[in-house]
C-alpha positions as CSV (number, residue, x, y, z in Angstrom):
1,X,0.0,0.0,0.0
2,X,0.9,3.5,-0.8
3,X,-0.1,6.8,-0.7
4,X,0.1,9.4,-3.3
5,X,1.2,13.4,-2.8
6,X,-2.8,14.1,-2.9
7,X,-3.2,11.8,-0.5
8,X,-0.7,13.3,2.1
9,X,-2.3,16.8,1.1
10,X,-5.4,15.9,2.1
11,X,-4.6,14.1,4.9
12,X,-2.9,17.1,6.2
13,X,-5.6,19.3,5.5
14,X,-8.1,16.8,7.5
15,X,-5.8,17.2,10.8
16,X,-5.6,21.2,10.2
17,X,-1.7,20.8,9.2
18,X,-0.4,23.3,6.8
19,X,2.1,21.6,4.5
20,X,4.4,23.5,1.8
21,X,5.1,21.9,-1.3
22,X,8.4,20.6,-0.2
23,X,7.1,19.4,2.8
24,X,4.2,17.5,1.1
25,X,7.1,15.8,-1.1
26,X,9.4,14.7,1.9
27,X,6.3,13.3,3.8
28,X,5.2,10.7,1.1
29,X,7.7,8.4,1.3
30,X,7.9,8.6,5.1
31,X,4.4,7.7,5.1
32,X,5.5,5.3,2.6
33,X,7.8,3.7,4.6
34,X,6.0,3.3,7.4
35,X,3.1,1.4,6.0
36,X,5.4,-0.9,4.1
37,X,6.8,-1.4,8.0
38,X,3.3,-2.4,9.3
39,X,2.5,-4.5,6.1
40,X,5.9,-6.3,7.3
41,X,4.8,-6.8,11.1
42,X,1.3,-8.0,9.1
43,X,3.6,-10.9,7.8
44,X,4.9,-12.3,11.4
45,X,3.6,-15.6,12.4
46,X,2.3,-14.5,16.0
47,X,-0.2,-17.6,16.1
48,X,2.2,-19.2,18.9
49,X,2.3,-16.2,21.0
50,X,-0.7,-15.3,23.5
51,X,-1.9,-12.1,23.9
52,X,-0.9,-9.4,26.5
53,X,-1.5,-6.3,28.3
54,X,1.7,-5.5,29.2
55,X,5.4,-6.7,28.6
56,X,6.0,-7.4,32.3
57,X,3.4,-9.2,34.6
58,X,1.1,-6.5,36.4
59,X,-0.9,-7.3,39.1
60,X,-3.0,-4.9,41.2
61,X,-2.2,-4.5,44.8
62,X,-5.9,-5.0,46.4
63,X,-7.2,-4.3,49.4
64,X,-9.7,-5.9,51.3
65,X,-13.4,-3.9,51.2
66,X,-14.2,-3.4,54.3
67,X,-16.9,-1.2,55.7
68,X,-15.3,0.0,58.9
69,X,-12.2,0.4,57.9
70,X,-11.9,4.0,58.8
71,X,-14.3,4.7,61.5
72,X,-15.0,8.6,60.8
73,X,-16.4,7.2,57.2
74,X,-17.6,3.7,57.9
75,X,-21.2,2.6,57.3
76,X,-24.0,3.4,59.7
77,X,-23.3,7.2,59.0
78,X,-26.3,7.8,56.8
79,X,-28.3,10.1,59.0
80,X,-25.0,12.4,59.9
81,X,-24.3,12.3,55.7
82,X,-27.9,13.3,55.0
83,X,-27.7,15.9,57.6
84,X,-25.7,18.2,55.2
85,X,-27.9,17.2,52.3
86,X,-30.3,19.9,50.8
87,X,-33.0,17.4,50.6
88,X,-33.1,14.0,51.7
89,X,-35.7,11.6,50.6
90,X,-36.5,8.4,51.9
91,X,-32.4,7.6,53.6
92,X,-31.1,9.2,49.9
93,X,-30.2,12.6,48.5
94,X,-32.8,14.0,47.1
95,X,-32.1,15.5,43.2
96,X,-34.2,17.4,40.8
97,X,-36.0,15.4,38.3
98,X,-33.9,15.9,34.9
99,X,-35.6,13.9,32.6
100,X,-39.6,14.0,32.1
């Protein structure tokens, strides 16, 4: 695959990039270049490899959800939360409607 000076002109005009003339000629076969390099990676026999998210193994340092871990925000706080509220309805803020 290749792409053609026009090509690289409007390209550059879709992402708002002003290109001179000269500029427009060194970009094609850069562009060139790079999309014979991802036709080559195209060619590479990956069927044996298994997919990752990462180079190195990542795993997430978890912690344990507990509700009263920190006392000052624990559970069984509602009423001193819905204190501050505007407007509490039924043990839950109360919002106005958004949607008819």
């Amino acid at each position: 695959m290749s792409v053609t000076r026009e090509e690289v002109a409007k390209i550059a005009s879709l992402a708002r990039i002003k290109m001179g003339d000269e500029e427009l000629d060194r970009m094609v076969p850069e562009l060139n270049n790079i999309l014979d390099w991802v036709e080559q990676l195209g060619e590479v026999d990956t069927s044996g490899v298994e997919p990752m998210t990462a180079v190195i193994p990542n795993t997430l340092r978890l912690r344990d959800d507990v509700v009263d871990a920190i006392p000052e925000t624990s559970g069984g706080r509602r009423e001193d939360v819905l204190a501050n509220a505007p407007v509490a309805e039924h043990g839950f803020f109360g919002v106005p409607k958004v949607i008819e």
